[in-house]
N, C-alpha and C positions, 0 to 999 in steps of 0.2 A: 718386821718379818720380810723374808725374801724370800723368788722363787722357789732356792734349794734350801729353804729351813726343812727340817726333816718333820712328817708328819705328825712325830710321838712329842713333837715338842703344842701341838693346835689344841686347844681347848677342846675338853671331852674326847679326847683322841689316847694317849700314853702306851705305854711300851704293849701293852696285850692286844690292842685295837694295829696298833704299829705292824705288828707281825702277822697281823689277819689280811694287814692291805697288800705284806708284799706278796700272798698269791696272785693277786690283781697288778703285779709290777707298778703300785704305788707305793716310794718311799719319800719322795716328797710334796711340798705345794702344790710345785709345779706340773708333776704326775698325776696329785688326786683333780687338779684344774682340767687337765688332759684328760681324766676321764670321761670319757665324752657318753651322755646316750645313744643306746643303738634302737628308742624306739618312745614315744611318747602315748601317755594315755588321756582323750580328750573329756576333759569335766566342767568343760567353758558351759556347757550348757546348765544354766540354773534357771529350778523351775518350782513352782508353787507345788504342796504335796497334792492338789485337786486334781493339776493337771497329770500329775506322772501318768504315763502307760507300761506297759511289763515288756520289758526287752530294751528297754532305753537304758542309757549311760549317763548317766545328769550329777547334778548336784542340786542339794534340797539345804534350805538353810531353816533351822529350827531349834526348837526349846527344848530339853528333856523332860518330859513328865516324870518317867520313871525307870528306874532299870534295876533289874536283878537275874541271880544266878536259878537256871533249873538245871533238873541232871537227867541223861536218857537212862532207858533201862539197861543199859551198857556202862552204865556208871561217868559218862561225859559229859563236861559242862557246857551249857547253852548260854551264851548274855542276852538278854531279851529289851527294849528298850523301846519306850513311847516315845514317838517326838513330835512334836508340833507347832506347827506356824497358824497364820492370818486365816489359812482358809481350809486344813483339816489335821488329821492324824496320820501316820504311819508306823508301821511297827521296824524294827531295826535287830539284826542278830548278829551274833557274832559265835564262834566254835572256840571252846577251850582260850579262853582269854580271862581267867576269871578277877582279873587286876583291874580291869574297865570299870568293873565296881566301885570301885575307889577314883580312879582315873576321871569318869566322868561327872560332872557335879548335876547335882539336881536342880532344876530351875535356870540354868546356864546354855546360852545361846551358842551351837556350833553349827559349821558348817559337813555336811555330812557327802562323800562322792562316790559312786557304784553302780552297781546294774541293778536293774527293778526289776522281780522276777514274782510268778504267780507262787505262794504256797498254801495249795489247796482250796478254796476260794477266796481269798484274801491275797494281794501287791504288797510284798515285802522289798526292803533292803537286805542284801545279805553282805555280812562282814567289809562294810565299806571305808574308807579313809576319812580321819574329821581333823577337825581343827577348831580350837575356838574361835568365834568372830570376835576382830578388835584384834588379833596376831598373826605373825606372819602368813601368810597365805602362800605355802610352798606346795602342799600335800591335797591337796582341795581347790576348786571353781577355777581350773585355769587348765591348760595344757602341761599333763606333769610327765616331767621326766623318768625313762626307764634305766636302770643302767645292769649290768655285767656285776653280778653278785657273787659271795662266797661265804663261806658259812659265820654264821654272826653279821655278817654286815649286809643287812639289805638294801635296798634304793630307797626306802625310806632315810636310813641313818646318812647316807652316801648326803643324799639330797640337803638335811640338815645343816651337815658339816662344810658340803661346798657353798649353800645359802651362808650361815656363818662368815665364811671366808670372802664372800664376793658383798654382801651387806652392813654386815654388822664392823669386820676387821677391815672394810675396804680396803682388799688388798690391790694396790694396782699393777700388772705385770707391763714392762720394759716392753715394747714392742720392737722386736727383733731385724721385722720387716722394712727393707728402706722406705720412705714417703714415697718419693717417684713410683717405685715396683706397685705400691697399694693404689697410686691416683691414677696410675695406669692402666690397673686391673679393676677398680671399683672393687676394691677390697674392705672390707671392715676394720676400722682400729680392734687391734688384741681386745682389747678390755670390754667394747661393746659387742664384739664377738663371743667373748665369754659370758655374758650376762645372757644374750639371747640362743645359745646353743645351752643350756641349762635351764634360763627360767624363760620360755619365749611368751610372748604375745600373742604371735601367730602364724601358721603355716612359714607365712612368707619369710616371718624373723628367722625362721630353724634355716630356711635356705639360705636366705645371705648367710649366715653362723657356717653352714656346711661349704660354700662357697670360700669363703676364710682359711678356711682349715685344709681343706682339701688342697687348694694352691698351695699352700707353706708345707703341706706333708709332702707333697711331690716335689716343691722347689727343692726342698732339702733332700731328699733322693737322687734329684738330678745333681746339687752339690758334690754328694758323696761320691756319687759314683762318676761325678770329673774329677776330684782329687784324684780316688783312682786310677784314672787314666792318666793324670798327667804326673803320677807317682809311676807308673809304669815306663811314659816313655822317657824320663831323665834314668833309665837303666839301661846298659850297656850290654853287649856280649862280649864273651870271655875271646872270643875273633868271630870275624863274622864268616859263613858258609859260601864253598864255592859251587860252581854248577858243573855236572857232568852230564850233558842232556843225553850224550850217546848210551851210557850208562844205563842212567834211567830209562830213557826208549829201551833199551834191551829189557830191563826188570817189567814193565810194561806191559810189553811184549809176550815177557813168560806169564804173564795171569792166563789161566784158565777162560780166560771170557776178556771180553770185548768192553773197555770203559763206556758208559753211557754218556751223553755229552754233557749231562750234570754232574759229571763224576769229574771231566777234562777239563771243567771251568773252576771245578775248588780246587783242583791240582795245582792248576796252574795260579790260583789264588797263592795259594799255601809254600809253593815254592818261591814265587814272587816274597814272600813276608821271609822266607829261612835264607833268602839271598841280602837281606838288609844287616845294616848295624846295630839295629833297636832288635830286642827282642819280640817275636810275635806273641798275639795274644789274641788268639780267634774263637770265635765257637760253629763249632760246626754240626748242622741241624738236618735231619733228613729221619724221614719214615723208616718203619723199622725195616729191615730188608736192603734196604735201599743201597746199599756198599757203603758205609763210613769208614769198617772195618779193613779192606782195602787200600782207601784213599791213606790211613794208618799209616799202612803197611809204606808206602810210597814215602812219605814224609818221613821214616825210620830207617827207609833204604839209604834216602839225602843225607840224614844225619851221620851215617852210619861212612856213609864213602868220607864225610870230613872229620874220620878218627872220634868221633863222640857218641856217647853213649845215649842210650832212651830210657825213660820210665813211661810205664803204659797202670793206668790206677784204674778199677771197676767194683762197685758195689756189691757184689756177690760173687761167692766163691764160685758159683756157676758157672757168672758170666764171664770170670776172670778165666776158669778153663776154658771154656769154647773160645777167646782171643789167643790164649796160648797156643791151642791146636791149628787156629786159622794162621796164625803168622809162621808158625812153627813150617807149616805147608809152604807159605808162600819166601819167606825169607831163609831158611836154615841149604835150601840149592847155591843160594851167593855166600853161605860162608859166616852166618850171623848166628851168635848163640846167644841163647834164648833160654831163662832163667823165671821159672815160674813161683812166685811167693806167697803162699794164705795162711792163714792160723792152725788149719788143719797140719800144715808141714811142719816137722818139728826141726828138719837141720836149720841152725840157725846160720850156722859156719859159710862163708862165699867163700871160698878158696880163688876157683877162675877167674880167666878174664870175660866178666858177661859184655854183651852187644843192650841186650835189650832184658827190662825185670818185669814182668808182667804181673800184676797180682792184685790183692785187694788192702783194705786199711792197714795187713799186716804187713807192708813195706815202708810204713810209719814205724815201725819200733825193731826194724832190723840194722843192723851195722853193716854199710854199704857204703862202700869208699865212692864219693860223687866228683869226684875232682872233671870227671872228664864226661856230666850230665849235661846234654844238650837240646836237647827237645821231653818234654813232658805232657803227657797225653791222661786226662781225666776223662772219662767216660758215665755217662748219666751223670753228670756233672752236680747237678742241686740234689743229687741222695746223698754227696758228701756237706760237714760243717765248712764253715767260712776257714773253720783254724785248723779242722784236718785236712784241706786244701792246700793252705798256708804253709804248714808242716812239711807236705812234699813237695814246695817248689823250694823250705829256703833248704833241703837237702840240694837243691843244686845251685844254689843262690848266696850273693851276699847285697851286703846292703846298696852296692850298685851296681853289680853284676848279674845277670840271670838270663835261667835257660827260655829258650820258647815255649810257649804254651799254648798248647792245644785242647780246648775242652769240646767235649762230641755229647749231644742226644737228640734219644728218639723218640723222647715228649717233646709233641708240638707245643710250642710257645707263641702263644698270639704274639703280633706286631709289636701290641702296645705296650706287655711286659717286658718282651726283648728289649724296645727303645729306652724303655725305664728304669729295669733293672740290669740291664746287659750292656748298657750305651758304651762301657770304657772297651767292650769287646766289637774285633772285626766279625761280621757275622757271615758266614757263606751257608748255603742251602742247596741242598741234594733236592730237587722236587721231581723226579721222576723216578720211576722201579727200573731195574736189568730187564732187557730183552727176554721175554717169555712167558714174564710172572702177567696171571692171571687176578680180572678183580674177584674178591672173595666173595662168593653168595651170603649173603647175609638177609637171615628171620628172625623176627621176634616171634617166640613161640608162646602162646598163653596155653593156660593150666590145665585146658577141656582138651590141645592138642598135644601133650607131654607126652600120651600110651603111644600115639602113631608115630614121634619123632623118635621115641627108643626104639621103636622095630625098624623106620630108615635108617635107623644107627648102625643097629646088628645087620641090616640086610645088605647098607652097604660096605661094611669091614669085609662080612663074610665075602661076598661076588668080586671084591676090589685088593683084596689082602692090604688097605690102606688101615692109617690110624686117628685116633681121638684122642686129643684134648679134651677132659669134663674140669673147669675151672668151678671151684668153689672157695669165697668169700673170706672163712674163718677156718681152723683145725680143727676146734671142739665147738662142741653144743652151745649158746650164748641165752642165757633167758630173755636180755633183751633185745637181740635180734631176731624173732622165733623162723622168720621167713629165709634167715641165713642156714643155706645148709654147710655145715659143717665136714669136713673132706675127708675125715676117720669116720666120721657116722654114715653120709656120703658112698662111700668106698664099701664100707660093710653091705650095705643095703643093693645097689646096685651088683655085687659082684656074687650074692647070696639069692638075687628076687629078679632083678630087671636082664644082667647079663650074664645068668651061672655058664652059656657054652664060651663064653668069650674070657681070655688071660686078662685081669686088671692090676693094676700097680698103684703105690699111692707114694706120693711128694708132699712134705712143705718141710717148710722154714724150720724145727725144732731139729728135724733127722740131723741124724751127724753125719761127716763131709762124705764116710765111705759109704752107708746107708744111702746117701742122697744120687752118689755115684754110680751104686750096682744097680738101684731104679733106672738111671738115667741112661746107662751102658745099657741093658735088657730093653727097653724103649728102644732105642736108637737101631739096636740091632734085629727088631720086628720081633721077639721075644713078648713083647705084650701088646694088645690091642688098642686099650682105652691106656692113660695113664690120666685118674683124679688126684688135682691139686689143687693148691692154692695158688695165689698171684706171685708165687714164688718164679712162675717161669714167665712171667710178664719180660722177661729178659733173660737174654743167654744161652735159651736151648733153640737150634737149629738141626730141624728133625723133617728132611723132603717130603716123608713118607705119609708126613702126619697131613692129615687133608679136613680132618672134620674139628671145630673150634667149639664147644660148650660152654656157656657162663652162667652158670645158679644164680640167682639174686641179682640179674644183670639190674638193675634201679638204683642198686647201693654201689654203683663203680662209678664213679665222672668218664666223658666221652673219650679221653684220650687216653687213659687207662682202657678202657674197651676194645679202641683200635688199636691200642698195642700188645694186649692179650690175642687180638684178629690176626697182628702180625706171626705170630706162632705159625699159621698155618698158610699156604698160596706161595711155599719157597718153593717152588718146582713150576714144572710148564701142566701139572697134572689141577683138574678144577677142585678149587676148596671150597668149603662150605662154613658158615659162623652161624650158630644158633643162641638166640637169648632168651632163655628161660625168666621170664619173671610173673609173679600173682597182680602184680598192679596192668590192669587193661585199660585204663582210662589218667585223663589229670595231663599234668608238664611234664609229672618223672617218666610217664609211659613216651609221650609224643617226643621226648629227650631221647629214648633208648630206639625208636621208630628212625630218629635219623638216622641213623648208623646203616639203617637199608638202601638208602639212596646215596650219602657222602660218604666216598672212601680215599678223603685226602685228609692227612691228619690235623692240616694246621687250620682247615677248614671247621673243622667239629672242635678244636678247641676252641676258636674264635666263639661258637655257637654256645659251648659250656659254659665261656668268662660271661656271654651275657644274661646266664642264665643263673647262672651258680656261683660266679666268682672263683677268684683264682683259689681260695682255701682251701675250699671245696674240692675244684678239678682236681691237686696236686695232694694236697694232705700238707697245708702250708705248714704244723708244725713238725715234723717227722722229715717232710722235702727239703728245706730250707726256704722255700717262698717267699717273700716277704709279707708282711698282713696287712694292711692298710686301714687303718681305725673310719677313715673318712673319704677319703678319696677313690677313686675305681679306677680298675685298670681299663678299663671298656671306655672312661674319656680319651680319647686321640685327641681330642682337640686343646683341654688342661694340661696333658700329656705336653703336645709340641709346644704349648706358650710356656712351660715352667722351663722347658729343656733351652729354650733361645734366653730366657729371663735371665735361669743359670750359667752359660758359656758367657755372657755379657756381664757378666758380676763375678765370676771366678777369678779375673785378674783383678780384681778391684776390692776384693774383700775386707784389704788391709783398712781400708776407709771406712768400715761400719763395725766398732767395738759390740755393739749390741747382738749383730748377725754373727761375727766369731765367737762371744759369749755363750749364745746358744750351739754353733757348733761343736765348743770346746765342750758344753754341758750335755750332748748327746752322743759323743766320742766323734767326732765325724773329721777333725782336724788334722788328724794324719792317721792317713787308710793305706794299708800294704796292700797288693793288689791279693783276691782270693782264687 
């Protein structure tokens, strides 16, 4: 058997077991080996039945006297069970398992593992894990592992199969890792690493196990993402760009406002990169507010005086308007036409000659002659795929040719994911706001104070003629969220009880593109007071006017989603306000949403989120694009920097370790297009 034999080929596994595991994205050995536990349950402790107490977690090893089925008056079966050793009795149940009857023999010695809990005045076991003594000893008296379940296959059967596999078939895996890298790092060989992150002995075994893994998940990360980079910089441009600084100082010049000096050092970043032979490939991070959208605008002007065209890509039709409007402003005085493209627009025909195509995923699937594509601008860059990313650059790309790339957001990305996941990208960072902008007042408001913060609502729209933001969580009703307000129930409720003298409107994500528009035109234009949404407007709407921020259920948002919900409001010199409504007063998740009153730098609070919550969490790793990390944390900087020098020191040398490309080539990582 090898790593990649497929798992429907393993004993007691076949095709129906097969298709249960790829929910789990196991399809082979090697995959179910990788499954790693994300939690273990302690049953080391074995104890005489005299000594148990009620609330303990142990393991009892004992005889069956006796067992059989009763029924409650609801017609449910009970398994009831004597067991006994050296020094007394214990009774044993189980719920609806009525196969135990058969299963377990009478007079036959098992080991039994659970919590001991009082029922009624009698120390029971309820429904605990056994094993008979004299056989493997996977599921009972040790430290058992938990793992990541789905329906039919639980951590019992997982447990089984991977015991099977590391015992019975000794299978041994190839270890990938060079010698030197492991005697370096005091690493684990694969094989003892797999034995003890499954079956450990003890605390300390699961760490070295976690230790193992976590190195080789990150080294392999840093891999991937130097292929990357050094697949990017063997690309060329189609000619490289010239400088017209007088030019530019004149475009400059014409902005409505004064660049901030963190605006003047990524400029000057960014032009430096579009005056090279290589293509650039930066990401560029700044708070929301902060002018990206400008610095844009500059980088479109440069492309634009060397005869080439731009692509500008944004995840919502929203956001994609408010960029077209903003450049529309700033670039169509020199001369640039400006081409805006969403799903909502049906012409599909280009006839003109465009400067620049602004729009959202739907400039993947239009027919758009790129001959003369030279800079490409992604925007909230990880809410696109890797291949719909892909897809817009090789419209201006070929296999050794390609245009610059610029990707921009305004989630803050701790340090340590930048370096990890972003390493093939130049990074520059906007860390200051435009001349004026105010920090936002920000409260956590709890439940006893929610009547008093609706009447400062109404008192100060009414005296201010300002507006509100009321963000809410979901669009309908959620049974299992019951504390999520919903922004159609929401909306109803507040606009019929809480605010009938005040105009409200209501947003999210279902409306269609002109519904979402005549809301957002009517806002804009002080036409409504409040506007309730969803996190639809976490991006894209730029509204001066609007001064008051609300968030329903602030507990169920990560930190940097919160502050950039906050960003919505404090664009003007006029003072804003952020309110967080949430029921939780006490705990992490309340003193988590507390921060947000004292820290109003973004990259500061996600740093605070990654150590709190992890990056899944913060971002919405499936839906974001994040990456998940089974083992390893982004919050190590210090794993982080040893895998990253491990990697750059081994990327030219690869060709010398058949085992390490093996696994490359078996996790696709061998040749990576830049995304």
């Amino acid at each position: 058997m090898k790593v990649i034999t497929p798992v429907k080929n393993l004993f007691m596994v076949g095709p129906n077991y097969a298709k249960r595991l790829e929910k789990l994205e196991i399809k082979t050995i090697e995959n179910l080996l990788y499954h790693f536990p994300f939690r273990y349950l302690d049953y080391s402790l074995i104890s005489p039945i005299a000594r148990i107490q009620a609330g303990e977690t142990l393991t009892i090893i004992g005889k069956i006297i006796s067992i059989k089925n009763e029924y409650t008056k609801g017609g449910k079966k009970i398994q009831r069970a004597q067991v006994a050793d050296n020094s007394g009795n214990l009774e044993i149940t189980w719920f609806n398992q009525p196969f135990l009857i058969r299963t377990l023999k009478i007079n036959q010695v098992y080991r039994f593992s659970g919590q001991i809990n009082w029922f009624g005045r009698k120390i029971v076991m309820n429904s605990p894990e056994y094993e008979m003594v004299g056989g493997n000893q996977i599921h009972t008296g040790r430290l058992v592992p938990i793992y990541h379940e789905t329906s039919k296959v639980s951590s019992k059967w997982l447990r089984s199969r991977i015991a099977w596999l590391l015992e019975k078939a000794k299978i041994k895996v190839k270890d990938f890792l060079p010698e030197v890298i492991k005697k370096k790092h005091h690493l684990l060989e694969i094989n003892d690493a797999l034995g003890k992150i499954h079956f450990p002995k003890s605390n300390q075994e699961i760490e070295e196990a976690r230790q193992r893994f976590a190195f080789e998940e990150l080294f392999l990360l840093q891999i991937k993402t130097l292929f990357r980079k050094k697949d990017w910089q063997n690309k060329k441009l189609a000619s490289a760009f010239k400088i017209d600084q007088k030019k530019i100082n004149k475009f400059i010049k014409s902005l409505p406002f004064k660049l901030t000096n963190a605006q003047q050092k990524v400029v000057k970043e960014i032009i430096n990169d579009l005056k090279k032979e290589k293509p650039m490939n930066r990401l560029l991070e700044g708070d929301v507010g902060s002018g990206k959208t400008v610095v844009a605008a500059i980088a479109i002007y440069f492309t634009w005086l060397n005869q080439n065209q731009s692509f500008f890509m944004a995840p919502t039709e929203i956001l994609a308007k408010q960029h077209f409007q903003t450049l529309k402003e700033f670039l169509e005085p020199f001369g640039l036409k400006i081409k805006l493209i969403t799903g909502s627009i049906k012409n599909k025909k280009i006839d003109e000659e465009i400067d620049i195509f602004i729009g959202t995923h739907a400039l993947l699937h239009r027919q758009i002659d790129t001959k003369r594509v030279g800079l490409i601008i992604i925007d909230e860059q990880h809410r696109f795929g890797v291949e719909q990313r892909s897809q817009l650059l090789e419209k201006g790309s070929s296999e050794l040719i390609s245009p610059h790339l610029l990707t921009m957001t305004a989630t803050p990305i701790p340090r340590s994911i930048a370096l990890t996941l972003y390493g093939d990208l130049d990074l520059s960072v906007i860390d200051e706001l435009p001349q004026g902008r105010q920090k936002v007042k920000t409260w956590v408001v709890p439940q006893q104070k929610r009547a008093n913060a609706y009447q400062w609502i109404k008192d100060k729209i009414k005296d201010t003629k300002e507006q509100c933001f009321l963000v809410c969580p979901l669009i309908e009703e959620s049974e299992t969220l019951q504390t999520a307000k919903a922004a159609t129930v929401e909306y109803e409720k507040l606009s019929k009880k809480v605010f009938p003298d005040l105009k409200l409107g209501l947003l999210h994500g279902r409306m269609k593109a002109k519904e979402k528009d005549d809301v957002i035109g009517k806002f804009r234009e002080g036409k409504l007071d409040i506007l309730v949404a969803t996190p639809v407007v976490e991006v894209g709407i730029d509204i001066p006017q609007a001064t008051i921020m609300v968030i329903e259920a602030a507990d169920r948002f990560g930190l940097s989603q919160l502050h950039q919900l906050r960003g919505r409001v404090g664009r003007s010199t006029k003072e804003s306000y952020c309110l967080l409504f949430s029921e939780i007063n006490y705990g992490k998740p309340f003193e988590r949403i507390k921060s947000l009153e004292r820290i109003n730098i973004g990259i500061k609070l996600a740093e605070l989120d990654l150590k709190l919550r992890g990056p899944g969490e913060i971002y919405g790793a499936s839906q974001h694009g994040f990456f998940k990390l089974k083992v390893a944390s982004f919050a190590d900087i210090k794993m982080i920097k040893e895998t990253r020098k491990v990697a750059e020191e081994i990327i030219d040398k690869i060709d010398k370790y058949s085992l390490l490309q093996a696994k490359l080539k078996r996790d696709k990582i061998e040749k990576i297009k830049p995304n």
